[in-house]
mmCIF entry with sequence, helices, sheets and N, C-alpha, C, O atoms, coordinates in Angstrom:
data_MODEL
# 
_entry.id   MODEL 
# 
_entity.id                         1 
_entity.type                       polymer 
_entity.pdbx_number_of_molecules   1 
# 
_entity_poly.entity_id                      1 
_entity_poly.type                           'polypeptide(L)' 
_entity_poly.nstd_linkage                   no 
_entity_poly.nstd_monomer                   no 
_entity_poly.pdbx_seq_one_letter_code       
;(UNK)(UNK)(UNK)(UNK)(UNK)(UNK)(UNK)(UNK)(UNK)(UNK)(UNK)(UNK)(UNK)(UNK)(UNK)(UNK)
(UNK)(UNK)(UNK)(UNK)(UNK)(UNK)(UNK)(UNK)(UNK)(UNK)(UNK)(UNK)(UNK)(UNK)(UNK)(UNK)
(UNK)(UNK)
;
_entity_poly.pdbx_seq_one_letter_code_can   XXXXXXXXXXXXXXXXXXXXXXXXXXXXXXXXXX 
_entity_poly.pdbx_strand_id                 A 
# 
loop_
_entity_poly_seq.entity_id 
_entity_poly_seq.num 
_entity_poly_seq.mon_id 
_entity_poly_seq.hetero 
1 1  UNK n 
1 2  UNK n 
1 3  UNK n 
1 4  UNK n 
1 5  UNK n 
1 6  UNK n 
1 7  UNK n 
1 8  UNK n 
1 9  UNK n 
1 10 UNK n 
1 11 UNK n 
1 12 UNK n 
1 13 UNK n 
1 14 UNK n 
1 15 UNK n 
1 16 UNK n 
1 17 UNK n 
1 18 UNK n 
1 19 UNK n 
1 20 UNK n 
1 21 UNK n 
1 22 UNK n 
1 23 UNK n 
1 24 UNK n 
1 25 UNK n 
1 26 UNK n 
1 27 UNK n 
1 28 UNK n 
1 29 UNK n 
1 30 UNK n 
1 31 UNK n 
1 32 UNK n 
1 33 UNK n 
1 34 UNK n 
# 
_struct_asym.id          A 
_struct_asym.entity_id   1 
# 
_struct_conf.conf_type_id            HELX_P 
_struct_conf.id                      HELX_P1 
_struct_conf.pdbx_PDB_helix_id       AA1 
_struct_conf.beg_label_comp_id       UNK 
_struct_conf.beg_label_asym_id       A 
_struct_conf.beg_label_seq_id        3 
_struct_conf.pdbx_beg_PDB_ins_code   ? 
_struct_conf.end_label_comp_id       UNK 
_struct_conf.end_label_asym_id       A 
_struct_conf.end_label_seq_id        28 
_struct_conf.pdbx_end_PDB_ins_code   ? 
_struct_conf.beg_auth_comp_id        UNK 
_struct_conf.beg_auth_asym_id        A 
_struct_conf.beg_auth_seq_id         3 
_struct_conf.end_auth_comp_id        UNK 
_struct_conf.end_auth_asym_id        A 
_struct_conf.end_auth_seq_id         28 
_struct_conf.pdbx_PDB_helix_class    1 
_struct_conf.details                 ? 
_struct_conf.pdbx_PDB_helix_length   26 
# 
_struct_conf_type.id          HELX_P 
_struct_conf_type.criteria    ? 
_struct_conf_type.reference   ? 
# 
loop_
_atom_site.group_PDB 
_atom_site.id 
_atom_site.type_symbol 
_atom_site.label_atom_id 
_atom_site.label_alt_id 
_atom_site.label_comp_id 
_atom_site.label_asym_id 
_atom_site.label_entity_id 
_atom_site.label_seq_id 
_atom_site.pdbx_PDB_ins_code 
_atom_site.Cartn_x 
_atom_site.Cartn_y 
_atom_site.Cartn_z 
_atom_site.occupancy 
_atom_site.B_iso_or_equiv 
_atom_site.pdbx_formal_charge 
_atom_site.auth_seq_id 
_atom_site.auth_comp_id 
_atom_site.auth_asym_id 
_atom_site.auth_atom_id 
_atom_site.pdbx_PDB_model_num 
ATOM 1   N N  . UNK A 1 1  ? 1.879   5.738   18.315 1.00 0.00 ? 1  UNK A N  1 
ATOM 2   C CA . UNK A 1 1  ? 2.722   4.538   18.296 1.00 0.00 ? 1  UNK A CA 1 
ATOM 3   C C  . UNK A 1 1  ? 3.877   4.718   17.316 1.00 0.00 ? 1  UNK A C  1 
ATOM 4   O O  . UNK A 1 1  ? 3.674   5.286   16.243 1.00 0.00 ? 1  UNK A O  1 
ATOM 5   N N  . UNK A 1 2  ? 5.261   4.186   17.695 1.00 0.00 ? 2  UNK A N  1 
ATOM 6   C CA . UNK A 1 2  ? 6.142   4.490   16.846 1.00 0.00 ? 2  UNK A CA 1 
ATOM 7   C C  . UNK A 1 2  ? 5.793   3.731   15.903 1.00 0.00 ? 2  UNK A C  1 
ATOM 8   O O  . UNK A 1 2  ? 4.872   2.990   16.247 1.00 0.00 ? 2  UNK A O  1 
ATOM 9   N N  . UNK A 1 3  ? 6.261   3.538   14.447 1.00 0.00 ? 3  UNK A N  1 
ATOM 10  C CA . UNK A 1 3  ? 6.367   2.702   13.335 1.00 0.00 ? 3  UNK A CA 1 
ATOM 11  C C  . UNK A 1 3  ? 6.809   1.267   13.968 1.00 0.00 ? 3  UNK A C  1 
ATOM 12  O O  . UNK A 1 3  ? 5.893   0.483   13.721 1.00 0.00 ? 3  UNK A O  1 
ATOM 13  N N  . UNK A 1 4  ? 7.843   0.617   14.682 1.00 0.00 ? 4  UNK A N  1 
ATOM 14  C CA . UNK A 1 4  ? 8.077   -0.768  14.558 1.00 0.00 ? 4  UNK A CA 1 
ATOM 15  C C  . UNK A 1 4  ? 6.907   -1.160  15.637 1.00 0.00 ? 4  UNK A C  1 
ATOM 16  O O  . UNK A 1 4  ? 6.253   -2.184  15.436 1.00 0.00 ? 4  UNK A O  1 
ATOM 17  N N  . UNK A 1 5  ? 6.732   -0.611  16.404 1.00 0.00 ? 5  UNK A N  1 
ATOM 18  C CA . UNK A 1 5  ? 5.486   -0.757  18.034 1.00 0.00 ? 5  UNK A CA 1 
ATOM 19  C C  . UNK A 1 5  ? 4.603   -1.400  16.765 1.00 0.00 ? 5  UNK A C  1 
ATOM 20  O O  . UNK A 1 5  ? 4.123   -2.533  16.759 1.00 0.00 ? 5  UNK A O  1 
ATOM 21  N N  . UNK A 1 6  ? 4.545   -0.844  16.161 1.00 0.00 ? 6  UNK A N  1 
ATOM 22  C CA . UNK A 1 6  ? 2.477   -0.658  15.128 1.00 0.00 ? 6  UNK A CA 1 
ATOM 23  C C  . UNK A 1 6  ? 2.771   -2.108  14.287 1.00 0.00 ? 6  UNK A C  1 
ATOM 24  O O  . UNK A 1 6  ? 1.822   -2.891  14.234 1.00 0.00 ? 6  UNK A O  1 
ATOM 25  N N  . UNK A 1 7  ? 3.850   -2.439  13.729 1.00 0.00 ? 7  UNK A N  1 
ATOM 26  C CA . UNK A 1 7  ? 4.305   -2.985  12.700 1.00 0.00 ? 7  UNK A CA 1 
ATOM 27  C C  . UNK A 1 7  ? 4.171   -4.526  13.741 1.00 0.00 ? 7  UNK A C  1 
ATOM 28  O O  . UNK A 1 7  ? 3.505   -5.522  13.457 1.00 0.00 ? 7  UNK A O  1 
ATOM 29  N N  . UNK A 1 8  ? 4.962   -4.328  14.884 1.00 0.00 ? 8  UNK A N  1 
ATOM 30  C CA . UNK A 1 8  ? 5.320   -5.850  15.610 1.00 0.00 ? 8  UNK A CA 1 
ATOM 31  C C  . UNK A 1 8  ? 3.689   -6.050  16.744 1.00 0.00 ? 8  UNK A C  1 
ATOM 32  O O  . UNK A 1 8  ? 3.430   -7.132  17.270 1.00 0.00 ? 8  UNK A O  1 
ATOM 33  N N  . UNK A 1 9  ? 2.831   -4.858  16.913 1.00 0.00 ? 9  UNK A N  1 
ATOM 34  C CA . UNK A 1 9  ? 1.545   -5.051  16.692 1.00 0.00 ? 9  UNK A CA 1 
ATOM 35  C C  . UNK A 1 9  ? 0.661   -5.953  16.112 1.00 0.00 ? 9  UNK A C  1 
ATOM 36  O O  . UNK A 1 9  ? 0.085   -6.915  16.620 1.00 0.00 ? 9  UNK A O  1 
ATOM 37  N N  . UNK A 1 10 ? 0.629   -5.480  14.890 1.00 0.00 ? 10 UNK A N  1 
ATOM 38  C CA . UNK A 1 10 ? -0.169  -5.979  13.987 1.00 0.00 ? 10 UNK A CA 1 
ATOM 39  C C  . UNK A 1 10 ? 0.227   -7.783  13.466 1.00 0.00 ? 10 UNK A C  1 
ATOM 40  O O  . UNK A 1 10 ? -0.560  -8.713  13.289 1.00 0.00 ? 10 UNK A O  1 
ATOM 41  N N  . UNK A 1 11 ? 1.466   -7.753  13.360 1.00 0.00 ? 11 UNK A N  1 
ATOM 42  C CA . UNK A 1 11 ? 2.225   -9.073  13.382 1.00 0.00 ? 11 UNK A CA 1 
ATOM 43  C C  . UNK A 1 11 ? 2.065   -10.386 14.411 1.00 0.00 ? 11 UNK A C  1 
ATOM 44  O O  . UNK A 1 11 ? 2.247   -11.603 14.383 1.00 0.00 ? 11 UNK A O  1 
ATOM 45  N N  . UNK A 1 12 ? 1.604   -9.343  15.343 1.00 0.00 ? 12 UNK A N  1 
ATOM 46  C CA . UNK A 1 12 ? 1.036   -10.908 16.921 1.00 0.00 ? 12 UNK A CA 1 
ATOM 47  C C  . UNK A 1 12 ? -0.304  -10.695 16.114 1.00 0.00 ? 12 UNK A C  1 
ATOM 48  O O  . UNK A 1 12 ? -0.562  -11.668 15.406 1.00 0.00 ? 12 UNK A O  1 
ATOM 49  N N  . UNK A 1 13 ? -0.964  -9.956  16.062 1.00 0.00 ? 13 UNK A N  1 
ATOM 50  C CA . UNK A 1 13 ? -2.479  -9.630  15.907 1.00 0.00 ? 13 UNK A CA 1 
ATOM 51  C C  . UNK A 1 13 ? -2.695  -10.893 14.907 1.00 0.00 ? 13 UNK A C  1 
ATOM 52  O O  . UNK A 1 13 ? -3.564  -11.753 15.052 1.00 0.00 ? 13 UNK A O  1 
ATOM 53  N N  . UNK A 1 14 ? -1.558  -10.825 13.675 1.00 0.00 ? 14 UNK A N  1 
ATOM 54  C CA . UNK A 1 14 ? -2.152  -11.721 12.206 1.00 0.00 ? 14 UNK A CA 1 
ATOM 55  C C  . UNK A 1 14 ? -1.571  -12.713 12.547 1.00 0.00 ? 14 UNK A C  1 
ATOM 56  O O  . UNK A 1 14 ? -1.960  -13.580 11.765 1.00 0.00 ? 14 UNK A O  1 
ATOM 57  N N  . UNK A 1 15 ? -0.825  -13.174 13.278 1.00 0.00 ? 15 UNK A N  1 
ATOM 58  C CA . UNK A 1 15 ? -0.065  -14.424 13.980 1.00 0.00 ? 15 UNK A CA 1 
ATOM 59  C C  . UNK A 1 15 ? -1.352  -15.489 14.594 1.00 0.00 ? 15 UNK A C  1 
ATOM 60  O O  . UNK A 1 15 ? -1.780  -16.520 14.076 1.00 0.00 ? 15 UNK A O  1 
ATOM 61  N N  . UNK A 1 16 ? -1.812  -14.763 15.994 1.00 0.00 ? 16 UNK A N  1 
ATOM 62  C CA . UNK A 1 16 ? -3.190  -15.374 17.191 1.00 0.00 ? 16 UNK A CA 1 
ATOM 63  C C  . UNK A 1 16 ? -3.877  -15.565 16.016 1.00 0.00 ? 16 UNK A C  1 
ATOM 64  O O  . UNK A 1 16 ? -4.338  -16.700 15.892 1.00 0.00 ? 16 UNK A O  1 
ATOM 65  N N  . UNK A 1 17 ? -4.206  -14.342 14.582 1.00 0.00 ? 17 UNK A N  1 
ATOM 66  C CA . UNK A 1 17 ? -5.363  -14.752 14.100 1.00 0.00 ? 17 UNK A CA 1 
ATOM 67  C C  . UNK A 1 17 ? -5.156  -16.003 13.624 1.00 0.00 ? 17 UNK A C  1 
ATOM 68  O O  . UNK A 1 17 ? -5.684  -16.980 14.153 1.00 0.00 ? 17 UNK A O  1 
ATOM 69  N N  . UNK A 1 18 ? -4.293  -16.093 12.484 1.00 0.00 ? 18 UNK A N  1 
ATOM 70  C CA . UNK A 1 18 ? -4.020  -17.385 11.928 1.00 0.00 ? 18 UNK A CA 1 
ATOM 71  C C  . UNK A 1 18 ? -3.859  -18.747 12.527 1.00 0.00 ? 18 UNK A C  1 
ATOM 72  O O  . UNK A 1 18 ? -4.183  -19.869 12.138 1.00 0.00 ? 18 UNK A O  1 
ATOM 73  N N  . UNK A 1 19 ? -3.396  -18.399 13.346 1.00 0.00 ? 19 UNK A N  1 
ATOM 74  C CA . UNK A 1 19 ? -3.219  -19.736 14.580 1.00 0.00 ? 19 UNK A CA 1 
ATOM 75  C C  . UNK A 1 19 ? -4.803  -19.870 15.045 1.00 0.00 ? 19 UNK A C  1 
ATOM 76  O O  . UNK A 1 19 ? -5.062  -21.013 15.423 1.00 0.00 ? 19 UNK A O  1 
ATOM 77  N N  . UNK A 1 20 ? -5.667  -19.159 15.087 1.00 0.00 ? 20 UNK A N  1 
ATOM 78  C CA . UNK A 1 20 ? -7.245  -19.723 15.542 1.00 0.00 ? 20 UNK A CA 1 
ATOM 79  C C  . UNK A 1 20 ? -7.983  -20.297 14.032 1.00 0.00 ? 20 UNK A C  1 
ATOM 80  O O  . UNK A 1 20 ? -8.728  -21.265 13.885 1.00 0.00 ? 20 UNK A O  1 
ATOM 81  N N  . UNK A 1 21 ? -7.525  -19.413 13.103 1.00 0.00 ? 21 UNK A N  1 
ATOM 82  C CA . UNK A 1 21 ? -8.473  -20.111 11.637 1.00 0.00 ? 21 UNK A CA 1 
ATOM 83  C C  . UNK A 1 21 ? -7.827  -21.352 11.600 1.00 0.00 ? 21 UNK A C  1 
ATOM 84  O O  . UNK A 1 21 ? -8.505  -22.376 11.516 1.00 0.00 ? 21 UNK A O  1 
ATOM 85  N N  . UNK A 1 22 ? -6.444  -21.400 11.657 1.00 0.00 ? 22 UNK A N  1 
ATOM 86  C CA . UNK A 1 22 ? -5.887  -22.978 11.326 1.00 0.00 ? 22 UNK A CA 1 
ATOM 87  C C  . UNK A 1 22 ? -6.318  -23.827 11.938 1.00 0.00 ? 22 UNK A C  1 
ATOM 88  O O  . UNK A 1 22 ? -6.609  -24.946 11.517 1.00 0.00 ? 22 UNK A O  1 
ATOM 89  N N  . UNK A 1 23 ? -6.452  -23.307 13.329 1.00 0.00 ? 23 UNK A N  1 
ATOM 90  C CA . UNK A 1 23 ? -7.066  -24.508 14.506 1.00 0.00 ? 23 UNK A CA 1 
ATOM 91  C C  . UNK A 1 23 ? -8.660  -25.382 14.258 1.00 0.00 ? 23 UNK A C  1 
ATOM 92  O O  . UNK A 1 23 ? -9.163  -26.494 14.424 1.00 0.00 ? 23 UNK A O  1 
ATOM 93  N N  . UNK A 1 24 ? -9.030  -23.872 13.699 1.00 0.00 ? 24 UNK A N  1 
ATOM 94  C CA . UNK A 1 24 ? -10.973 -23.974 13.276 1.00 0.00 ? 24 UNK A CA 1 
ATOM 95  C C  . UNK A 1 24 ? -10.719 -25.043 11.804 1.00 0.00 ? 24 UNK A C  1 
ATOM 96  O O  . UNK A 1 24 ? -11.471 -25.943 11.432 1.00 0.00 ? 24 UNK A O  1 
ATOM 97  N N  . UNK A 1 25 ? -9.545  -24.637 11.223 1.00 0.00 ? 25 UNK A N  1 
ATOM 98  C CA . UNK A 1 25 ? -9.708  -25.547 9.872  1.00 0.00 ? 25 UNK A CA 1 
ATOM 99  C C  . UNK A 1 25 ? -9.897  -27.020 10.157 1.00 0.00 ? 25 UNK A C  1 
ATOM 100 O O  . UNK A 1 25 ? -10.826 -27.768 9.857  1.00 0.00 ? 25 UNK A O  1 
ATOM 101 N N  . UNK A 1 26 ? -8.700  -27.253 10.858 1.00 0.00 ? 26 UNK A N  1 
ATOM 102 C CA . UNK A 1 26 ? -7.942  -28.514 10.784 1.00 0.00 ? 26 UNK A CA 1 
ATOM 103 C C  . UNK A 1 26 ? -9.062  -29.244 11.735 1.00 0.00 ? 26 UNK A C  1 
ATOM 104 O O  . UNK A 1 26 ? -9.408  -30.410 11.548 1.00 0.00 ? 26 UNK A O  1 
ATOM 105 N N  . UNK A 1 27 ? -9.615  -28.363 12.840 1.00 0.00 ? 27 UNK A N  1 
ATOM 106 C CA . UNK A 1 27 ? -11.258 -29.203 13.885 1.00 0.00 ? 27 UNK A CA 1 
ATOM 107 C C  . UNK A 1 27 ? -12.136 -29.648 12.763 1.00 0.00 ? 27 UNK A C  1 
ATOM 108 O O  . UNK A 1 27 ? -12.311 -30.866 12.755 1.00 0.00 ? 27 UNK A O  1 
ATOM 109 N N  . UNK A 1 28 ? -12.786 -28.924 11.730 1.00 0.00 ? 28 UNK A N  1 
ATOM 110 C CA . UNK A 1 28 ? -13.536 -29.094 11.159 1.00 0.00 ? 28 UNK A CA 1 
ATOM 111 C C  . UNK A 1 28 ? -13.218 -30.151 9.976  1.00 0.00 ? 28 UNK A C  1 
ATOM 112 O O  . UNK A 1 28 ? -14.131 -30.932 9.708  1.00 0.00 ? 28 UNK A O  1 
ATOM 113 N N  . UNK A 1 29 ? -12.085 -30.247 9.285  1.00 0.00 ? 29 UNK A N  1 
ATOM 114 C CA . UNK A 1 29 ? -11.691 -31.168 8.447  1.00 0.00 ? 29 UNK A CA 1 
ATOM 115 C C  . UNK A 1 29 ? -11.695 -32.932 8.930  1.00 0.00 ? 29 UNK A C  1 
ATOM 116 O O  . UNK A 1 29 ? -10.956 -33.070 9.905  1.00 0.00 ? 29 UNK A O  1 
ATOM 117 N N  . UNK A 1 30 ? -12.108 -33.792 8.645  1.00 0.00 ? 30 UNK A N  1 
ATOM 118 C CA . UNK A 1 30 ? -12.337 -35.006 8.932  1.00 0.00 ? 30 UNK A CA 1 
ATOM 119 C C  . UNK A 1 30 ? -10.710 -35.283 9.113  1.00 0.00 ? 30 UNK A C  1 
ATOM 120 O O  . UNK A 1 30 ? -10.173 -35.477 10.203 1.00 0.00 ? 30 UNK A O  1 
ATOM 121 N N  . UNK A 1 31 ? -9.899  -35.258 7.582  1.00 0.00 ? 31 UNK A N  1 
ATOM 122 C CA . UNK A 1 31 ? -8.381  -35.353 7.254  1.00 0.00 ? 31 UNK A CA 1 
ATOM 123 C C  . UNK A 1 31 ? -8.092  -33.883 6.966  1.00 0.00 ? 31 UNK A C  1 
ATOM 124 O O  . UNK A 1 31 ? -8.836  -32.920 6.782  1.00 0.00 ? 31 UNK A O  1 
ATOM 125 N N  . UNK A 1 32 ? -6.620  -34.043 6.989  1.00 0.00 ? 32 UNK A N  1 
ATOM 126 C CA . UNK A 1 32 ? -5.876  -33.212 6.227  1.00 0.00 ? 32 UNK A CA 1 
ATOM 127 C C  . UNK A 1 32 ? -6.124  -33.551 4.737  1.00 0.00 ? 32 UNK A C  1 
ATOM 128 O O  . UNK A 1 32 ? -6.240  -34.716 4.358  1.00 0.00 ? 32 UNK A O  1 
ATOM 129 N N  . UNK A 1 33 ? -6.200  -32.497 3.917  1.00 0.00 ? 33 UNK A N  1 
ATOM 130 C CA . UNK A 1 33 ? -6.450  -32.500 2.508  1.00 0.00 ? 33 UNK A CA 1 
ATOM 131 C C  . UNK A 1 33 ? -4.996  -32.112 1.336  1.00 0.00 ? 33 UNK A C  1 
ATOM 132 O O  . UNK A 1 33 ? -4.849  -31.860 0.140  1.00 0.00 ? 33 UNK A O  1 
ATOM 133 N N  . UNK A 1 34 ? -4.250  -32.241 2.404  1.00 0.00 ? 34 UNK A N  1 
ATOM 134 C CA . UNK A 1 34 ? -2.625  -32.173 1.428  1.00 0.00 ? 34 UNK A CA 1 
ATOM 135 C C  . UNK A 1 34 ? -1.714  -33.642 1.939  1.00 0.00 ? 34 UNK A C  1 
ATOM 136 O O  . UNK A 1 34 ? -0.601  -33.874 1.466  1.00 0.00 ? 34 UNK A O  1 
# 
């Protein structure tokens, strides 16, 4: 894989992830806490 392929890779990869923990947070939280 070239260097930006690997780089804009990994960047959706930590993107979907974060977008599912946030989703799991904010289900599980009664409120927002900020």
């Amino acid at each position: 894989m070239r260097r930006d392929a690997k780089k804009n890779f990994v960047k959706l990869v930590l993107d979907d992830f974060f977008k599912q923990v946030l989703g799991v947070l904010i289900e599980d939280l009664p409120r927002p806490s900020y």
